[in-house]
C-alpha positions as CSV (number, residue, x, y, z in Angstrom):
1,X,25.8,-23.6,14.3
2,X,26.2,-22.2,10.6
3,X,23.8,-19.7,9.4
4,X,21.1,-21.7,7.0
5,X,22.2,-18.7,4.4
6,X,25.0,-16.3,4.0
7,X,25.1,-13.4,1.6
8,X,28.9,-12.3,1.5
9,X,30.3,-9.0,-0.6
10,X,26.9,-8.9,-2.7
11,X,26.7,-6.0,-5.3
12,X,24.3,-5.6,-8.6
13,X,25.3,-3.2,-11.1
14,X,23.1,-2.4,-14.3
15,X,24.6,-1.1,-17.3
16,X,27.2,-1.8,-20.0
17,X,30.3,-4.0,-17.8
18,X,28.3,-2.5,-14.9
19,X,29.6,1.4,-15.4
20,X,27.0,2.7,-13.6
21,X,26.9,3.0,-10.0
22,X,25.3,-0.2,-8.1
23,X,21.8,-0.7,-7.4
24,X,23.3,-3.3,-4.3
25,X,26.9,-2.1,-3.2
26,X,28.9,-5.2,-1.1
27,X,26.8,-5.5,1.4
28,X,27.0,-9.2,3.6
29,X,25.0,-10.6,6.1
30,X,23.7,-14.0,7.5
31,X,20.0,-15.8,8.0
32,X,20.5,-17.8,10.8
33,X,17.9,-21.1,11.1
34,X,14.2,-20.6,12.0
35,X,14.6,-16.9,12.3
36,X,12.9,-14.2,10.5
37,X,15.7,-11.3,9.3
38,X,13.7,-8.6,7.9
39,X,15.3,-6.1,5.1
40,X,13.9,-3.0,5.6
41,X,14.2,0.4,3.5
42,X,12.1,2.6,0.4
43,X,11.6,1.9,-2.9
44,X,15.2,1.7,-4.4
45,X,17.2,0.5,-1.4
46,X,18.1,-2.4,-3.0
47,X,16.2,-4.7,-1.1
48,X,14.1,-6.8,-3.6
49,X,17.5,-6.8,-5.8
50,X,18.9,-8.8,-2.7
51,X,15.8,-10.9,-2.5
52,X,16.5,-11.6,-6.2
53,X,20.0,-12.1,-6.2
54,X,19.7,-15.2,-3.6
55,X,16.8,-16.6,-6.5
56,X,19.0,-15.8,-9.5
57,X,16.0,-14.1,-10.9
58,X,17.7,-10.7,-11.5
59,X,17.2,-9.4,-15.1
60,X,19.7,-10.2,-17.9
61,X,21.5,-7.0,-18.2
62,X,22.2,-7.2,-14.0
63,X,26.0,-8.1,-13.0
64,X,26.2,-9.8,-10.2
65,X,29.3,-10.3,-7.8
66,X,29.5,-11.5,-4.4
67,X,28.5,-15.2,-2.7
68,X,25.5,-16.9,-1.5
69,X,26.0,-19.3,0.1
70,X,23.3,-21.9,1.2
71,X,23.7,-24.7,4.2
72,X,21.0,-26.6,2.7
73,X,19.3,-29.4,5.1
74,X,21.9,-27.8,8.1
75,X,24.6,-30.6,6.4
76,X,27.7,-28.2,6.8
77,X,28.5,-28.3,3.3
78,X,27.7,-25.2,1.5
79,X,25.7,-24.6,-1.8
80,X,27.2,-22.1,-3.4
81,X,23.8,-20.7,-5.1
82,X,25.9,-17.7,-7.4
83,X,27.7,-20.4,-9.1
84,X,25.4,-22.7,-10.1
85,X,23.7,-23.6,-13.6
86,X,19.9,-22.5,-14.1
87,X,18.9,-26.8,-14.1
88,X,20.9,-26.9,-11.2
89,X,18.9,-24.1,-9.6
90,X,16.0,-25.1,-10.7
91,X,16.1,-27.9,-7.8
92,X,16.4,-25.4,-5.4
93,X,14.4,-22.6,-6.5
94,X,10.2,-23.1,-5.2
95,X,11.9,-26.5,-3.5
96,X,14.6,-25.3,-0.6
97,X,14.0,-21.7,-1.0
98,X,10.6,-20.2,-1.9
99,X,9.5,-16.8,-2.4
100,X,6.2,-14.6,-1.9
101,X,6.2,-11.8,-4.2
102,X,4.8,-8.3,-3.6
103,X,1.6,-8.3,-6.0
104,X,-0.3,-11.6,-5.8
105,X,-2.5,-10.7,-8.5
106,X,0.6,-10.2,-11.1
107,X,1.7,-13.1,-9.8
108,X,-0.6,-15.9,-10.3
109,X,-2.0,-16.5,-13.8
110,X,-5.1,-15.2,-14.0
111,X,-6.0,-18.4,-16.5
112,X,-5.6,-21.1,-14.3
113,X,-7.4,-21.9,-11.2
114,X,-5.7,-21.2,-7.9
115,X,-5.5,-25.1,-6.5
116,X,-4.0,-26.0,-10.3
117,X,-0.7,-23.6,-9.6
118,X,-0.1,-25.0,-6.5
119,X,-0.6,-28.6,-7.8
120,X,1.6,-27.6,-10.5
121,X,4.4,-26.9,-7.9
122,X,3.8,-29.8,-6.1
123,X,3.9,-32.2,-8.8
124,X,6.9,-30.7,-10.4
125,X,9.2,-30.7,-7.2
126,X,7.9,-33.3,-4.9
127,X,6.8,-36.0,-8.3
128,X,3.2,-36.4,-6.6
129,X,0.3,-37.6,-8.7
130,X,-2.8,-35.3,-9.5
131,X,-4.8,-37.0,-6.8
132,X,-2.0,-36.4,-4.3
133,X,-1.2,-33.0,-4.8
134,X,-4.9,-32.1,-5.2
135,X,-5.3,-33.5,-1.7
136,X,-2.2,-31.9,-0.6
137,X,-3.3,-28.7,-1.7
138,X,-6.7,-28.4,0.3
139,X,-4.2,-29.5,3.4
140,X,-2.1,-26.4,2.3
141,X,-5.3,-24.1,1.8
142,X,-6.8,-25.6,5.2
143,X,-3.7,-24.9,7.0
144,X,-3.7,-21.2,5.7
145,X,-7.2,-20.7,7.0
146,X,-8.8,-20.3,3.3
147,X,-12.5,-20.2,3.8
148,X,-14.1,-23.5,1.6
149,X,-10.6,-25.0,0.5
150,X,-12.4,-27.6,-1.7
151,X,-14.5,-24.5,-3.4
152,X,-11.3,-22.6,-3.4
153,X,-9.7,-24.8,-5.0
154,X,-11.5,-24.4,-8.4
155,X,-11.6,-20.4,-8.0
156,X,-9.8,-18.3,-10.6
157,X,-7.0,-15.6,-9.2
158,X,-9.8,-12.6,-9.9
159,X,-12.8,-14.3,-7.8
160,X,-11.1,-14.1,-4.6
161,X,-10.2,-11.3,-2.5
162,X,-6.3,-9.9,-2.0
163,X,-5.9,-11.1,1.4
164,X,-7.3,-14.9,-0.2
165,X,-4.5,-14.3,-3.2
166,X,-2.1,-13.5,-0.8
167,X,-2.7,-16.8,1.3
168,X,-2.8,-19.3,-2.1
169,X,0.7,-17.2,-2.6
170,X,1.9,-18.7,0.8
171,X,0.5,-22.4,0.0
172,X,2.0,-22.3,-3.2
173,X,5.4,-21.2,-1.5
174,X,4.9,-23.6,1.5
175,X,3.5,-26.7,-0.7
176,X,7.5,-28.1,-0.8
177,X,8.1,-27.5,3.0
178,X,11.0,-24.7,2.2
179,X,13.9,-24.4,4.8
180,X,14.4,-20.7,3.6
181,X,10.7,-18.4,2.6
182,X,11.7,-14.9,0.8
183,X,8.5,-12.6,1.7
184,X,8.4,-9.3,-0.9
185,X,6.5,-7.1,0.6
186,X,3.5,-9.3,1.1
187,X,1.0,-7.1,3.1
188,X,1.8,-3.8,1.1
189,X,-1.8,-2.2,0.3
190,X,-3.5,-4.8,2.4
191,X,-6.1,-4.1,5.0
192,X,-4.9,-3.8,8.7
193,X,-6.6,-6.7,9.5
194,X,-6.0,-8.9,6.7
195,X,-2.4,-7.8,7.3
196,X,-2.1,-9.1,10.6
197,X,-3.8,-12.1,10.2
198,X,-0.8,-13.0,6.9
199,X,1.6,-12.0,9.5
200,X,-0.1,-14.0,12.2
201,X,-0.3,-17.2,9.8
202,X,3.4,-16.9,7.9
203,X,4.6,-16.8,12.1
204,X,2.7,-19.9,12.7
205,X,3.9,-21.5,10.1
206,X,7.4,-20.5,10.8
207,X,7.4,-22.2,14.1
208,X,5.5,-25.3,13.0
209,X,8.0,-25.9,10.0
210,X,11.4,-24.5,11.9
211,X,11.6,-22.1,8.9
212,X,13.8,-19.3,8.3
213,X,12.1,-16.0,6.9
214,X,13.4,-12.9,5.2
215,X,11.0,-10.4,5.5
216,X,11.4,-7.7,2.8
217,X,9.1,-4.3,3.7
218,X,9.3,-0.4,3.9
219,X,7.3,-0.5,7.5
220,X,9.4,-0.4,10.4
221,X,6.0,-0.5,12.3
222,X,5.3,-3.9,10.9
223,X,8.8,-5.2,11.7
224,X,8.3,-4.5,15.3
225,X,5.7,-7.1,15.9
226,X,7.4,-10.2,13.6
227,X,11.5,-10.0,12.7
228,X,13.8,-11.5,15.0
229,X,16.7,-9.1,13.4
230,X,16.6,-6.2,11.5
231,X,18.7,-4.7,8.0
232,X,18.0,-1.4,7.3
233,X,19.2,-0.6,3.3
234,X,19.6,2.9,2.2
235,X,20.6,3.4,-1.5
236,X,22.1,0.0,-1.8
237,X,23.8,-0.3,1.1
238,X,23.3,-1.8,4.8
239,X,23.2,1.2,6.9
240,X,22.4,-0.4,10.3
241,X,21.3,-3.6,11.3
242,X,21.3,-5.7,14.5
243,X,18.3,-7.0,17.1
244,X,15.2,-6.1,15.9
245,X,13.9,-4.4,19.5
246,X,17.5,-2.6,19.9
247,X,17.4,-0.8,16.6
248,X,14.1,-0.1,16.7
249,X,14.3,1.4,20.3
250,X,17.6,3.2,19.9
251,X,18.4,3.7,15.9
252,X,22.0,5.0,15.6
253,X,22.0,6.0,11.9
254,X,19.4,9.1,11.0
255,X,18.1,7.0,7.7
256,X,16.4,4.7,10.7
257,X,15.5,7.8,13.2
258,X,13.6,8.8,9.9
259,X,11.9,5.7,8.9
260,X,10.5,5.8,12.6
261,X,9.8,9.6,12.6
262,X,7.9,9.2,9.4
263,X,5.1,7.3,10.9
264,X,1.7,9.2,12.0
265,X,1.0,6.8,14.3
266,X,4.3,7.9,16.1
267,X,3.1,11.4,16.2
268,X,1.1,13.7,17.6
269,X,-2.0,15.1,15.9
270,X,-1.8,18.5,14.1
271,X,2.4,18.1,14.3
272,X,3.8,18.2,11.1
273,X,5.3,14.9,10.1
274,X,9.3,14.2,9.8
275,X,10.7,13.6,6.1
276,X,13.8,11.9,5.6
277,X,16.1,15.2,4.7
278,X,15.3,16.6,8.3
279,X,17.5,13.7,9.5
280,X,19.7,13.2,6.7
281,X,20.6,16.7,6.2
282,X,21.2,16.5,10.4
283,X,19.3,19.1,11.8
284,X,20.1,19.0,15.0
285,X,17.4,20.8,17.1
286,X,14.7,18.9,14.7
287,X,11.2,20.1,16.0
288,X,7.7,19.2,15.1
289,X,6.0,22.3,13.7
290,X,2.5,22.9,14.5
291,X,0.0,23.0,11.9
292,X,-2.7,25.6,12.6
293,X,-6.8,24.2,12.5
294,X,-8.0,24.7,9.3
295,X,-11.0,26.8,9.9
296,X,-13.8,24.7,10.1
297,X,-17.4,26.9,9.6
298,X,-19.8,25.2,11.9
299,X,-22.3,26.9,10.8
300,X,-22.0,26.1,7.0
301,X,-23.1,22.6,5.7
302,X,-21.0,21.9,2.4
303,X,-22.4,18.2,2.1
304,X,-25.1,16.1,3.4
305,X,-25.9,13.1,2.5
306,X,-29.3,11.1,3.5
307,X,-30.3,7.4,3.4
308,X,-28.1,6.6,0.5
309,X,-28.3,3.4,-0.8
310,X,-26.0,1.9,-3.3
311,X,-27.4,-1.4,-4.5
312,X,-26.1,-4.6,-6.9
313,X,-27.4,-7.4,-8.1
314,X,-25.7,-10.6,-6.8
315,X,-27.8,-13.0,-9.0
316,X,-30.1,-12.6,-11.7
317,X,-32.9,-14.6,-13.3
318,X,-33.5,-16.2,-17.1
319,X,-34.9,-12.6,-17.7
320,X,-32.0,-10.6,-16.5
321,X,-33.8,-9.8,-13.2
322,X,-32.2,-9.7,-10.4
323,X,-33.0,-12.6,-7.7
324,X,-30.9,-10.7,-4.5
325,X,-28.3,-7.7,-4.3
326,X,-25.5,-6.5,-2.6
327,X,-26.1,-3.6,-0.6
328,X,-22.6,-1.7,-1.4
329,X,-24.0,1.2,0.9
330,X,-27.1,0.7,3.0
331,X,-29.0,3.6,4.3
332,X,-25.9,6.1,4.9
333,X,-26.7,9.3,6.3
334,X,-24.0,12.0,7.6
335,X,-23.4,15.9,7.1
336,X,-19.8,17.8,6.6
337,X,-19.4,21.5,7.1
338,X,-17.0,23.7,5.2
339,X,-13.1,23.2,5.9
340,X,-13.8,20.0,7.6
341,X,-11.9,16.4,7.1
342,X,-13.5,13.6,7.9
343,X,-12.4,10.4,7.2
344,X,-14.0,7.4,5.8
345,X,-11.9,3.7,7.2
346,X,-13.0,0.5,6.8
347,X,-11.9,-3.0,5.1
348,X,-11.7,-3.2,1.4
349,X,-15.1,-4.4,0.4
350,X,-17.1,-2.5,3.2
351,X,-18.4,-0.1,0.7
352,X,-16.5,3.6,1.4
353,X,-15.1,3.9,-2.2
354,X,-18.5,3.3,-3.6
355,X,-19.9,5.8,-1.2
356,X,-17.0,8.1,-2.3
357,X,-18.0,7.5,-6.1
358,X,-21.2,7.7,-5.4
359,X,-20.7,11.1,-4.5
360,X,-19.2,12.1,-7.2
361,X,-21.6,10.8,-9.2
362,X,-19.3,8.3,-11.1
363,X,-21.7,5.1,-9.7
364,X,-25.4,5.7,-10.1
365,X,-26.8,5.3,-6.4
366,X,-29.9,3.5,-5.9
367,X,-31.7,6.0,-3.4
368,X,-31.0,8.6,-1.1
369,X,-30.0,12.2,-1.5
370,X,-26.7,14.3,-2.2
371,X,-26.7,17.8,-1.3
372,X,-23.5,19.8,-2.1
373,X,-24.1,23.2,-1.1
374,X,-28.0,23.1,-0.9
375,X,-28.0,21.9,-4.6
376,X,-29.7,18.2,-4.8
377,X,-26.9,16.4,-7.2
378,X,-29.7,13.6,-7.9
379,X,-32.4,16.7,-9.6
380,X,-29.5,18.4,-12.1
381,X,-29.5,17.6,-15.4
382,X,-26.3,16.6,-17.4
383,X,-25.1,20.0,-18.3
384,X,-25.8,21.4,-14.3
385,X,-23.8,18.0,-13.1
386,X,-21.2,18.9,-15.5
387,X,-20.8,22.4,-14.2
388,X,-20.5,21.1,-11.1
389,X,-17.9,18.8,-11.2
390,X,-15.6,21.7,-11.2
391,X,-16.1,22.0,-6.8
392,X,-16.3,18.2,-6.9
393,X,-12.7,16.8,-7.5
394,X,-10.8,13.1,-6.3
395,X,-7.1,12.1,-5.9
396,X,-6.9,8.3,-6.8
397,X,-5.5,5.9,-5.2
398,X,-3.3,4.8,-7.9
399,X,-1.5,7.7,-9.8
400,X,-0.1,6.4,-12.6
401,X,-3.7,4.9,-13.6
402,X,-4.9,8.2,-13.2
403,X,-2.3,9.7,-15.5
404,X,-2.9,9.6,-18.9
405,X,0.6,8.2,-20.0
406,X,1.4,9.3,-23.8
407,X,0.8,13.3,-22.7
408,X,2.9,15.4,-20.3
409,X,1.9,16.4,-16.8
410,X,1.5,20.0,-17.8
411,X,-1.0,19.1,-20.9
412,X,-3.2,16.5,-18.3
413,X,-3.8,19.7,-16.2
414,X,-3.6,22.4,-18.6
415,X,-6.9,19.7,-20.2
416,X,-8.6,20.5,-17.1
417,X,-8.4,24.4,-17.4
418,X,-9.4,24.2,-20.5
419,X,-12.8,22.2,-20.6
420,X,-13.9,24.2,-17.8
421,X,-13.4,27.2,-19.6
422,X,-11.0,28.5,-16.7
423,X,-8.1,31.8,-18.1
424,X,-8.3,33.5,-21.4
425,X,-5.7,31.4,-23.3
426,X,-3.4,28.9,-23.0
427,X,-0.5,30.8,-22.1
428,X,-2.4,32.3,-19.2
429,X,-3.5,28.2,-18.8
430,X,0.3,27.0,-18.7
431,X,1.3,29.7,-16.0
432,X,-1.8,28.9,-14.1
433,X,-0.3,25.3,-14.4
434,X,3.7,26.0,-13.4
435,X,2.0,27.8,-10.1
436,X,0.1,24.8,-9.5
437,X,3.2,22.6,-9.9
438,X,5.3,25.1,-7.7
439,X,2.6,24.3,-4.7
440,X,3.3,20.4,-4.8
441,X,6.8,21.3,-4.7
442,X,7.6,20.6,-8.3
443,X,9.5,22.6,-10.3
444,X,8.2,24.3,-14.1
445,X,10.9,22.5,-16.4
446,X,8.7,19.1,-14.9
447,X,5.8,20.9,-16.9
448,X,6.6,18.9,-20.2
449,X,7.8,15.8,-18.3
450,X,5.7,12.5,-18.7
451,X,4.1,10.4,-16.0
452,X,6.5,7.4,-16.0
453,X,9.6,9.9,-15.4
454,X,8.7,10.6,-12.2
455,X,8.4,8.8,-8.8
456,X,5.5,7.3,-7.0
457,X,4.9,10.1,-4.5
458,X,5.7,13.0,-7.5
459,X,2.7,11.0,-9.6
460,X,0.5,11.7,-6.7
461,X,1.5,15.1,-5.9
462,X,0.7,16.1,-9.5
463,X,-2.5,14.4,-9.1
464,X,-3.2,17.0,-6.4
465,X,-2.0,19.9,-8.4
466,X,-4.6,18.0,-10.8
467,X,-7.7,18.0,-8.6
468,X,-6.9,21.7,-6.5
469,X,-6.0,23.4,-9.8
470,X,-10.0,24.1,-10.4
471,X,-10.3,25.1,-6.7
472,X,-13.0,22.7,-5.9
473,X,-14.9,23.5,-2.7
474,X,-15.0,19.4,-2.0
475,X,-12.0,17.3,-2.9
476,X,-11.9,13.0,-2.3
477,X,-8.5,11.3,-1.5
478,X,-9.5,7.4,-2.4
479,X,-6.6,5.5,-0.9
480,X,-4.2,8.6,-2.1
481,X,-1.1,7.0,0.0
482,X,-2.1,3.6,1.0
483,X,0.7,2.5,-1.6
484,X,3.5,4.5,-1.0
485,X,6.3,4.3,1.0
486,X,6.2,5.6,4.5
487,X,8.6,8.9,4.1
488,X,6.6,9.3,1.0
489,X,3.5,9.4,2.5
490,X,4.4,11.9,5.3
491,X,5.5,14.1,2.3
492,X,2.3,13.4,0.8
493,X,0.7,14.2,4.1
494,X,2.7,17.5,5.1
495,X,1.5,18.5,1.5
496,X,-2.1,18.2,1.7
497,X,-2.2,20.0,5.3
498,X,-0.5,22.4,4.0
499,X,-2.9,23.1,0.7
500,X,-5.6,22.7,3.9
501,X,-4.9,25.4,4.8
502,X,-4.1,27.8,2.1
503,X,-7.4,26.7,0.1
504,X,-9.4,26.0,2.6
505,X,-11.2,23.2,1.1
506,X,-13.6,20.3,2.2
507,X,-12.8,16.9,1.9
508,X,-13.3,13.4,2.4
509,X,-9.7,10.9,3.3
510,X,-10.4,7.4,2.3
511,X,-8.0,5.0,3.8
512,X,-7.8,0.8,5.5
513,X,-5.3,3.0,7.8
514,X,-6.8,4.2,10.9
515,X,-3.4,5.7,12.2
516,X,-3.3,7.9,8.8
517,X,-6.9,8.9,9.1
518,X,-6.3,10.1,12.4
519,X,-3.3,12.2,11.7
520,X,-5.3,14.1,8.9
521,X,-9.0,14.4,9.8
522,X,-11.3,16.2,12.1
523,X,-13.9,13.4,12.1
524,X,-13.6,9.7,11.5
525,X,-16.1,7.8,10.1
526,X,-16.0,3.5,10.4
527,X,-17.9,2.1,7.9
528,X,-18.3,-1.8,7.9
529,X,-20.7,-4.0,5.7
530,X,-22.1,-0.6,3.8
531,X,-23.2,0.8,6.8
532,X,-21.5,3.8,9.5
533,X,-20.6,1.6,12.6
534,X,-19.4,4.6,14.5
535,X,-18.3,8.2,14.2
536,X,-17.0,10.8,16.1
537,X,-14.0,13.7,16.6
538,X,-10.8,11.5,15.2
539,X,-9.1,12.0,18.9
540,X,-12.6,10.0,20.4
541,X,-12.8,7.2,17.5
542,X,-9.2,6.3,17.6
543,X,-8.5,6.5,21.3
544,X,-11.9,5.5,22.4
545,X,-13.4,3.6,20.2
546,X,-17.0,2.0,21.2
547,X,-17.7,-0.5,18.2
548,X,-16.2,-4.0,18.4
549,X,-15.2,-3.5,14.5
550,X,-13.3,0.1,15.1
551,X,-11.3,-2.0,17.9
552,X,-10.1,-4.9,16.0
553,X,-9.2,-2.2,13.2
554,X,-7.1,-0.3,16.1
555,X,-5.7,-3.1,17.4
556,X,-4.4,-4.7,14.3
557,X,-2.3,-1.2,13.3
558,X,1.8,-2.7,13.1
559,X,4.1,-1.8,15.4
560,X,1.3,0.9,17.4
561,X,2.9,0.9,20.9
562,X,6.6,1.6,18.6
563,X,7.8,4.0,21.1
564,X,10.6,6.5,18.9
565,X,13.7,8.2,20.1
C-alpha cells in the first residue's frame, strides 16, 4: 500500500539564491496511513521547516526543492503538493491536511470567539450553513472533552485555560475530517496532566478517524508513549530514524544517546546530567559525575512562612464589593532552612506562582506571615523592603520577557549593581559583571550583546547571572526551564547545581514537572487548589507518593519507565 505522504530530497535554504547553508538539507521519508511518524530534535533541527514545507507556509525569502508528494483519499494518484498554485492549495490546506501549531494562544485571534473560528473553517471548506457548523462545532468540542461546549462556544481565546486552547486547536484542525494532522509541538509548556490527556485525545481520535499524525516535539520521553515511528533531525538533517521502541531502546547515532541522556527522569539523583557535547564530541568512557550535597544548615531557618492566604475577588457587587473570592493560596504554612531546595509542583492554576510572588512581595497577600531571616516582610516599611530585596531575587520563567530588549545584557546587570549601591564605580561594576557572565559560561565580549542575539537557554543563564550577581541568601526559579529544550534544560540544570554549591544559596524550584523537581531539590512540596497536598524528602514524594493528586501527577510524566542505553 502507498504511503498517504512522501517527502522526497526536501531542502530549505534562506538567503539570496539560497547561498547560505540549508536550514532542511535532502532529507526524504514516508507517512504511511493511520500512523503517527513523530519528528523529533531541538530548536533548529529543521523540524517545523519540514512541517511547513508539506503546508507551503514557509516564509517568502525560503527556497524550497525536493517533492511532496500526497496520495490523497488512498486513490494511487499522487498530488504533487510542491507544485501546486496557492488556490489550488488552498483546497487542501485545513481540508486533507491540517495542522496544530505550537502556541495556541498566538494562534487563535484573540477577537473572535473560539466556536466562530472553527465555524469559520467549517463553512469555508465543507460549504455548511451557520446553523450546521454551529452544531457541528459543539459535536467537535464534545468529542474533545471541552467542559460546557455550548458555553465554550461563545468564550474568547483569553477566558479559557491552555490545555482548553489547545483542544479548540484540535477541533478546529479535526472539523474537516483530515487524512493527514501536522502536530507542532502541541503540549510544549503544558501541564503533565493536561499533556497526557491531548495526547490521550489526538490518539483517540487517530483511531476513530483512521488518521495519519506527524508528531513534531523535542521530548523523546513523550514519543515513547504515542509515535508508531520515529525521525530524529540534527541540524537539518535525518540522523536516525526507524521503529519508535527500537530507536528509543537501542539509539545508534550519539545525537539520540544524548536526547535520552538528557532527561532527569533517566537519571539518578545528585548525578550530573548529560549535555549533548559529551556524546557528540564521543567521549567514550562518559560517566555521571557526582554532585556533592549542598550543605543544608538544619539548624538555621532562612524562611518560614505561616497561614498565608492569598485571596481574589471572583465577583463583585454594584458597589465594587466583592460577592465571593478565589483563594489563590489558602492557609499555607511551611519552613526552609539555609542551603535547602525545595520544590514547589503543581498544575498551572493551583496557586504556587502566586505563593512564589507573594513571597517576594510582588502580589499583596491577604494574611499570614513571611519571615526571612527572623525579619517579618509584612512589618517593613518601603525603604526596609527595598533593602531587602537585594537577598530576595527570582529567575522567570520566560527570559526574554524578563530582559529588557533595547539595552545590552551587561547594562541589565550592571543596573542591578548599581541601584543597590554594590562596588565603587562602574568599572569596578562591569568587572563584577564579565565574572558573573564567566560563571554561566558566557564569555565577556557577550557583555555588550543584546537579548535577542542570543539563544533560549543563554537568555536564561544570563538571567541567573542576573539574580546571583547580588548574592541573595534566597533565590526563586518560576518555571526557569519548563520551555526549553531538553539538552538545554540539563545545561540549565548542571548550572544551577553547580552555583548551589559555590554560593550556597536557598531557594525555591517552581515547576508542572515532577521529574525536574526531583532531580534538583531536597524537598518537594505538591500544592493543589492553593493548598500543600503533601510534602516530604524529593526521594519519598516522588517514589512514594501518598496523595491521590501527587500520583496522577507521577503517573502522567512521558516516556517515565524510558529505560536508556
Amino acid at each position: 500500500m502507498d504511503p498517504l505522504l512522501q517527502i522526497k530530497n526536501l531542502s530549505v535554504h534562506f538567503g539570496s539564491n539560497g547561498a547560505n547553508s540549508p536550514a532542511v538539507n535532502n532529507i526524504s521519508f514516508n507517512i504511511p496511513a493511520g500512523k503517527t511518524i513523530a519528528v523529533v530534535g531541538e530548536s533548529g533541527s529543521g523540524k517545523s521547516l519540514t512541517a511547513l514545507s508539506i503546508l507551503k507556509l514557509l516564509p517568502r525569502e525560503a527556497i524550497c526543492s525536493g517533492a511532496i508528494l500526497f496520495n490523497q483519499n488512498g486513490s494511487g494518484q499522487l498530488t504533487k503538493l510542491h507544485s501546486l498554485l496557492p488556490k489550488e492549495m488552498y483546497t487542501i490546506r485545513g481540508n486533507s491536511i491540517a495542522m496544530i501549531f505550537q502556541e495556541p494562544m498566538t494562534s487563535l485571534n484573540p477577537v473572535l470567539t473560539c466556536g466562530f473560528q472553527v465555524m469559520e473553517s467549517l463553512i469555508k471548506h465543507k460549504k455548511l450553513n451557520r446553523k450546521q457548523a454551529r452544531d457541528k462545532t459543539l459535536e467537535l468540542f464534545r468529542q474533545v472533552e471541552l467542559p460546557a461546549p455550548e458555553a465554550m462556544i461563545n468564550r474568547y481565546p483569553h477566558e479559557i485555560s491552555g490545555g482548553q486552547k489547545q483542544r479548540v486547536m484540535i477541533a478546529m484542525a479535526m472539523s474537516c475530517n483530515p487524512e493527514l494532522l501536522i502536530a507542532d509541538e502541541p503540549t510544549t509548556a503544558l501541564d503533565v496532566r493536561v499533556q497526557k490527556n491531548i495526547l490521550l485525545l489526538l490518539k483517540k481520535l487517530q483511531q476513530e478517524n483512521n488518521l495519519s499524525v506527524l508528531l513534531i516535539t523535542h521530548d523523546l520521553g513523550l514519543v515513547a508513549d504515542v509515535a508508531d515511528e520515529v525521525i530524529v533531525m540534527y541540524k537539518g538533517e535525518i540522523v536516525e530514524q526507524g521503529v519508535c521502541t527500537s530507536v528509543l531502546t537501542s539509539p545508534s547515532h550519539p545525537y539520540t544517546k544524548a536526547l535520552l541522556a538528557c532527561r532527569p527522569a533517566a537519571n539518578q539523583k545528585g548525578k550530573r546530567l548529560a549535555v549533548l557535547k559529551d556524546f557528540l564530541e564521543e567521549k567514550k568512557n562518559y560517566s555521571y559525575t557526582d554532585y556533592h550535597d549542598a550543605v543544608i544548615a538544619k539548624n538555621k531557618l532562612v524562611l518560614s512562612v505561616k497561614n498565608l492566604d492569598v485571596h481574589f475577588p471572583a465577583d463583585k457587587n454594584f458597589f465594587g464589593k466583592p460577592r465571593s473570592v478565589i483563594k489563590a493560596v489558602n492557609n499555607v504554612s511551611f519552613d526552609i532552612m539555609q542551603g535547602e531546595t525545595v520544590g514547589l509542583v503543581g498544575e498551572s492554576g493551583c496557586g504556587k506562582t502566586t505563593l512564589g510572588r507573594s513571597i517576594l512581595q510582588l502580589i499583596e497577600p491577604t494574611a499570614g506571615q513571611i519571615i526571612l531571616d527572623g525579619r517579618d516582610i509584612f512589618s517593613m516599611t518601603e525603604d526596609q523592603l527595598r533593602k531587602e530585596r537585594k537577598e530576595l531575587q527570582v529567575v522567570f520563567q520566560d527570559p526574554y520577557g524578563s530582559l529588557n530588549p533595547r539595552i545590552t545584557v551587561g547594562a541589565a546587570i550592571l543596573e542591578v549593581l548599581k541601584v543597590h549601591g554594590l562596588h565603587e564605580n562602574d568599572k569596578r561594576r562591569k568587572d563584577a559583571v564579565i565574572k558573573m557572565l564567566e560563571k554561566v559560561e558566557l564569555p565577556a565580549d557577550h557583555y555588550k550583546r543584546y537579548p535577542h542575539q542570543f539563544s533560549g537557554g543563554q537568555r536564561q543563564r544570563i538571567c541567573i547571572a542576573r539574580a546571583l550577581s547580588l548574592n541573595p541568601s534566597f533565590l526563586i526559579f518560576d518555571e526557569s526551564v519548563s520551555a526549553l529544550d531538553v539538552s538545554v534544560q540539563a545545561t540549565v540544570l548542571n548550572l544551577i547545581n553547580e552555583l548551589k554549591k559555590e554560593f550556597n544559596f536557598t531557594s525555591i524550584f517552581i515547576s508542572h514537572d515532577l521529574s525536574v523537581v526531583h532531580y534538583i531539590s531536597d524537598r518537594i512540596m505538591v500544592m493543589n487548589k492553593g493548598k500543600i497536598v503533601e510534602s516530604g524528602t524529593a526521594e519519598e514524594v516522588y517514589r512514594n507518593p501518598t496523595d491521590e493528586y501527587t500520583k496522577q501527577l507521577i503517573e502522567s510524566i512521558p516516556g517515565r519507565n524510558l529505560k536508556t542505553t
